[in-house]
C-alpha positions in Angstrom: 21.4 -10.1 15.3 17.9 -10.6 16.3 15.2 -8.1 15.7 14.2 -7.1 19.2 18.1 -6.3 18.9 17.6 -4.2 15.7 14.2 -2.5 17.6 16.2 -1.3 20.5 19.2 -0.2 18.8 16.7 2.5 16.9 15.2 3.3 19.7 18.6 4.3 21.2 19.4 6.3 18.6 16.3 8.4 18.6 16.3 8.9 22.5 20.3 10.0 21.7 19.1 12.6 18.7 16.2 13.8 21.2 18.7 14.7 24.0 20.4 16.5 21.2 18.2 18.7 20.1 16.5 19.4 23.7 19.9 20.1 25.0 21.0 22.4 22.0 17.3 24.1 22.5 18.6 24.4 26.4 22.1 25.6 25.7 20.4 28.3 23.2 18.3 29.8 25.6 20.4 29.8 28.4 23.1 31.7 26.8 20.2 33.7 25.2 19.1 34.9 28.6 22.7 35.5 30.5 24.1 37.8 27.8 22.3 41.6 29.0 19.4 43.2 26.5 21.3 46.5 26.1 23.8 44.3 23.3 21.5 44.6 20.6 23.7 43.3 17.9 24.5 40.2 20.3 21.0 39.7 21.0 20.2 38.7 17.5 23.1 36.6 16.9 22.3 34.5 19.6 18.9 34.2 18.5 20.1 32.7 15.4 21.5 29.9 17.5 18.0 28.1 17.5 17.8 27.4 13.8 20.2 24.2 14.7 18.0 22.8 17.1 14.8 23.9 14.6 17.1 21.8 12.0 18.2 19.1 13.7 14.1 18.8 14.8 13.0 18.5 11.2 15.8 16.8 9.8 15.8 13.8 12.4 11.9 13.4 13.1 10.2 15.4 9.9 7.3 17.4 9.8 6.4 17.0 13.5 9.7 17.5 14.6 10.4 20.5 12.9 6.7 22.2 13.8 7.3 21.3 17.6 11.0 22.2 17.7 10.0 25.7 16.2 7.0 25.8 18.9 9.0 25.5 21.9 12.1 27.9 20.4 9.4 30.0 20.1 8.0 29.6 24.0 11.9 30.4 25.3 12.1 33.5 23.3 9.0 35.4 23.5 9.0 36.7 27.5 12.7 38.0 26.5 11.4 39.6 23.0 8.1 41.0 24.7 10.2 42.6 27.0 11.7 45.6 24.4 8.0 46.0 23.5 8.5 49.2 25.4 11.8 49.7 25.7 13.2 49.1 21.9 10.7 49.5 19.6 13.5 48.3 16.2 14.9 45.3 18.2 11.1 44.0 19.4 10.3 44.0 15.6 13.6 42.2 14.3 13.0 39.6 17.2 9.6 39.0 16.1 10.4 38.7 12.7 12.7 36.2 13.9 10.7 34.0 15.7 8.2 34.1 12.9 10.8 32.6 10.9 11.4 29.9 13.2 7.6 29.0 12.6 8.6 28.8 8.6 11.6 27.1 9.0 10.6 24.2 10.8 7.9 22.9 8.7 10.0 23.7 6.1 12.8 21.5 6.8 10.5 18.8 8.1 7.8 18.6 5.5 11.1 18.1 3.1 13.0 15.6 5.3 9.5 13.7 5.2 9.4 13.7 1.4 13.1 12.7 1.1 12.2 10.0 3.2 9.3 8.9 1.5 11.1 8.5 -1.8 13.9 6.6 -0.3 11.5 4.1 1.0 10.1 3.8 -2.8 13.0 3.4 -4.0 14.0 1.0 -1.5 10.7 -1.0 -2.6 10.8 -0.9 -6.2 14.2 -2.4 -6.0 12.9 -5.0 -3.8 10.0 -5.6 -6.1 12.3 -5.6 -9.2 14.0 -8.4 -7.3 11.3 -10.2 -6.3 10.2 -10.0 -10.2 13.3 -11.5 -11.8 13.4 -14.5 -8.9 9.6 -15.0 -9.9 10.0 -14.8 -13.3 12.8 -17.7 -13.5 11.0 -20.0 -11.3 7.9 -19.5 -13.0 9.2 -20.5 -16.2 11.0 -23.5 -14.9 7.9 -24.7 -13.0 5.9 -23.8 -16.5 8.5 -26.3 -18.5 7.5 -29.3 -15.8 3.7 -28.3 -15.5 2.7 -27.7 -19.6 3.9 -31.4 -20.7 2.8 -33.1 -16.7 -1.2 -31.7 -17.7 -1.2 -32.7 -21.0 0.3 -37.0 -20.6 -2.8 -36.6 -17.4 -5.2 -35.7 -20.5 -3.7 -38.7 -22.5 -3.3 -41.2 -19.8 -7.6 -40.1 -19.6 -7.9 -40.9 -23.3 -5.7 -43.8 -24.1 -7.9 -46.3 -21.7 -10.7 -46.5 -19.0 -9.2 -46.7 -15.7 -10.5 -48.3 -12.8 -12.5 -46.0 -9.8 -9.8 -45.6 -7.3 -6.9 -44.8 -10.3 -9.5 -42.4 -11.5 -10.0 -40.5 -8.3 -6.2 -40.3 -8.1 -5.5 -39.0 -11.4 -8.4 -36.3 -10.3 -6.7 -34.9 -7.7 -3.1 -34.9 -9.8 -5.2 -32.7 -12.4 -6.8 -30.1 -9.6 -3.1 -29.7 -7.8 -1.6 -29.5 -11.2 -4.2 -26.7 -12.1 -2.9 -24.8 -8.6 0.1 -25.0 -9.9 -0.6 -24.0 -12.9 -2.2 -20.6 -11.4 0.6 -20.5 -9.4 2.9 -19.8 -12.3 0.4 -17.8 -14.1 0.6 -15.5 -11.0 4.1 -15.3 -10.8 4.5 -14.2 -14.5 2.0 -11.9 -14.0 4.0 -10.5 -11.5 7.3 -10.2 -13.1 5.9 -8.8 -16.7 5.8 -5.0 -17.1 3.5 -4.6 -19.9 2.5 -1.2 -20.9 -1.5 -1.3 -20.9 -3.4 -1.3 -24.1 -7.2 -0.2 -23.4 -9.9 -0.7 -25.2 -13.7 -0.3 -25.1 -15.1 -3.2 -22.2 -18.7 -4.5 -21.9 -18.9 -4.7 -18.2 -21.3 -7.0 -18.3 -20.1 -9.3 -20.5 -16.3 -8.8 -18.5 -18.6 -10.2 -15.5 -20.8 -12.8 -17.1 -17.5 -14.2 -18.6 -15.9 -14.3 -15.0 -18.9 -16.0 -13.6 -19.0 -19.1 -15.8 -15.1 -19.5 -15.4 -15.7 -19.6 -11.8 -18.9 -21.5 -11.8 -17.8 -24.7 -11.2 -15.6 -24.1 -8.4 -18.0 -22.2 -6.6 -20.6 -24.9 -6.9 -18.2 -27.4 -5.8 -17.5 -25.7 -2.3 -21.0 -24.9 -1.7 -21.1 -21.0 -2.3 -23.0 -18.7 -4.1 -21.8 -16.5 -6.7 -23.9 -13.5 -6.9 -23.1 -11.0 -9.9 -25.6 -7.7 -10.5 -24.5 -4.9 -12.5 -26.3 -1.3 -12.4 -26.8 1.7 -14.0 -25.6 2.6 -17.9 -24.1 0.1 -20.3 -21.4 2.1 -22.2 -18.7 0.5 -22.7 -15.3 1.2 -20.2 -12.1 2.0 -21.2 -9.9 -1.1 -19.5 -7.5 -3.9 -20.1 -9.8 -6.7 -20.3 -7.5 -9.7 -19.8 -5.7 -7.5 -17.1 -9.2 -6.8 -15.4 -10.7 -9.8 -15.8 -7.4 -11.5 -13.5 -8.0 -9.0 -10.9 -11.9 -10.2 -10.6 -10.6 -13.9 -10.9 -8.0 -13.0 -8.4 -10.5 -11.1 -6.0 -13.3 -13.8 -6.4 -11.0 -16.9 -5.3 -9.9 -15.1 -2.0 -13.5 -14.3 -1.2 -14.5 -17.9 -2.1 -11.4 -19.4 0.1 -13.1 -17.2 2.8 -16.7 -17.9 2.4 -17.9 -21.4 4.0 -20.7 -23.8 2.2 -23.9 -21.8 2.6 -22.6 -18.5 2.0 -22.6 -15.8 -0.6 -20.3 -14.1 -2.7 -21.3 -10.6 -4.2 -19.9 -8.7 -7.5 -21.5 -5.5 -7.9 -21.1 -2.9 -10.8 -22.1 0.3 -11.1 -21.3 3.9 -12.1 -20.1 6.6 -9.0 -19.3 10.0 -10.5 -16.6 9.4 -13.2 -15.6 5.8 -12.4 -16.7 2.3 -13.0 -17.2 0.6 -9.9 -17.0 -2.8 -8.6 -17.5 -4.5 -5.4 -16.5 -7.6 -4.3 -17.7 -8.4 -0.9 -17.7 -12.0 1.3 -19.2 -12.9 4.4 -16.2 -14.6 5.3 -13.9 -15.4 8.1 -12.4 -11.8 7.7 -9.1 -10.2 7.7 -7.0 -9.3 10.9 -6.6 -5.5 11.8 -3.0 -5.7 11.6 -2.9 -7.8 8.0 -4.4 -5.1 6.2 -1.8 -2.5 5.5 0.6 -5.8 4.4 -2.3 -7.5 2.0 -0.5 -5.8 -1.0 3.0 -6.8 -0.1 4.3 -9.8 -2.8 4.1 -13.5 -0.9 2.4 -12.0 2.1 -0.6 -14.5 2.4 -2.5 -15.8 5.2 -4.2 -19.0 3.0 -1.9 -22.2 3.2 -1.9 -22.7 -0.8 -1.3 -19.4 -1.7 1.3 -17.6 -3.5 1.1 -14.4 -1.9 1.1 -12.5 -5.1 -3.2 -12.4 -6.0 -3.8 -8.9 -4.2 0.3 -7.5 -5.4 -0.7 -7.8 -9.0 -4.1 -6.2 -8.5 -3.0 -3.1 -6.7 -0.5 -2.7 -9.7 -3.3 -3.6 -12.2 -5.6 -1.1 -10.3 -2.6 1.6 -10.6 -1.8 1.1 -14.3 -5.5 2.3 -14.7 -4.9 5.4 -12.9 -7.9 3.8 -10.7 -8.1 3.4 -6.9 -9.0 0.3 -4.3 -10.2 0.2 -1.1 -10.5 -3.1 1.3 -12.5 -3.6 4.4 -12.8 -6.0 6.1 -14.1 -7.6 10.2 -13.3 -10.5 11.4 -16.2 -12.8 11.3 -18.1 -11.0 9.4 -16.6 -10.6 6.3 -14.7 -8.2 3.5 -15.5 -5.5 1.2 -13.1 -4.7 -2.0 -14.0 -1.5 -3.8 -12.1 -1.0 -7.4 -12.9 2.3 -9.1 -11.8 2.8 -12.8 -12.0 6.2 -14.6 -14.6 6.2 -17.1 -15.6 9.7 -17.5 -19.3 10.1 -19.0 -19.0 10.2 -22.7 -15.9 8.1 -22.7 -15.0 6.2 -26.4 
């Protein structure tokens, strides 16, 4: 079955559960008007009729649903309820009551049909992620097995004899794919480990000095400028070094497969409030509006050689440190990744 097919069945059903609860919401207040005001005790039975549509109303479609529901109950009951105002001092009072318990019940029921849905879609997610983890994990390791002894007869094949221009260029190009590959799996084993995260005290500045000469070469070979500044106080930061230092890697090769020869690359450190943070920001081709809320799903990727899995494992990086990221980004005109780590002033 096709999507579109899948699209409009759900759209069925929710046009179905709106008829429901607008007729329900009708049938209430019609029978709510025809029986006569003098049957008091009848009155407030049928009044109690409306908590099915105020139900159905959060239940189906949440918070919303359960505020608006509750609204318009409210609309068909008050000219009837204003009515005893006069007349029945004891029943006005019960009725109000009872529309003011609509106005509870509705949000009620929604805000908790919202939260029940929210944790079903988690759940739903972290088994797909535990999935995806396994499957990654066994294909890393088998394409590990073929790329660990591959690199190392390259380095021998280099040492046993010279080799001629054109062999050498080709053997150059099997070392820089096998190093891809080699990320690659690094990635993917990154993303199926679970490690519990052992912190210790960080020099920033050595975390980014160390980052920059890694990524030196590569930069200079495409034509870009790496451009690393880091502000304000030098006490050390509670972090994960090796776990931080693959988020900046991570964060630095999607703005360099961005950026065209010419440009610049930005990594910025500094203290805000209680939190170390760092910027990473291209003038780049940009990211499309509607790529950004799927940038953090595993293998989403828009670059033709890339696993998908770079900006998955910083997210959970950034959430094993309590901390919090932010990415914008235009299209033409570059993106903008804030990380902020708690380091709270005084922090050993």
């Amino acid at each position: 079955m096709k999507i579109a097919e899948f699209a409009f069945m759900g759209d069925k059903s929710r046009s179905r559960k709106i008829v429901a609860v607008v007729g329900l919401l009708a049938l209430s207040g019609m029978v709510y008007y025809l029986v006569p005001i003098r049957l008091t005790m009848v009155q407030g039975l049928l009044t109690r009729f409306f908590y099915f549509p105020i139900f159905l109303g959060g239940l189906w479609f949440g918070f919303r649903g359960g505020v608006g529901v509750a609204l318009l109950a409210t609309l068909i009951c008050s000219p009837h309820v204003f009515m005893e105002l006069g007349r029945n001092q004891t029943l006005f009072s019960d009725e109000l009551l009872e529309l003011l318990l609509f106005n509870l019940v509705g949000p009620i029921v929604g805000g908790l049909s919202d939260r029940e849905r929210r944790q079903r879609s988690k759940n739903e997610e972290l088994q797909t992620l535990a999935a995806l983890g396994e499957a990654a994990s066994s294909v890393a390791h088998e394409m590990k097995n073929i790329v660990i002894p591959m690199r190392g007869f390259l380095r021998r094949m280099r040492q046993i004899r010279p080799l001629d221009p054109n062999a050498a260029s080709y053997l150059e190009i099997v070392e820089k794919e096998s190093a891809r590959l080699d990320r690659m799996t690094q990635d993917m084993l990154s993303f199926a480990r679970h490690p519990s995260v052992q912190k210790e005290p960080v020099d920033v500045r050595s975390l980014v000095e160390e980052v920059r000469r890694g990524l030196h070469e590569e930069f200079r070979t495409k034509g870009v400028q790496l451009l690393c500044r880091c502000d304000g106080e030098e006490d050390p930061v509670l972090l994960n070094r090796d776990r931080v230092h693959l988020v900046l890697v991570n964060l630095l090769y999607n703005a360099l497969h961005a950026s065209t020869a010419g440009k610049e690359v930005r990594l910025l450190t500094c203290r805000h409030q209680d939190y170390l943070r760092i910027v990473i920001e291209d003038s780049g081709v940009g990211i499309p509006e509607e790529y950004l809320e799927r940038i953090f799903q595993p293998f989403f990727t828009t670059m033709p050689k890339g696993t998908g899995l770079g900006l998955a494992i910083t997210q959970r990086v950034i959430e094993e440190h309590r901390g919090k990221i932010q990415v914008e980004s235009e299209l033409d005109f570059g993106t903008r990744v804030t990380l902020d780590f708690p380091a709270p002033r005084g922090q050993k």
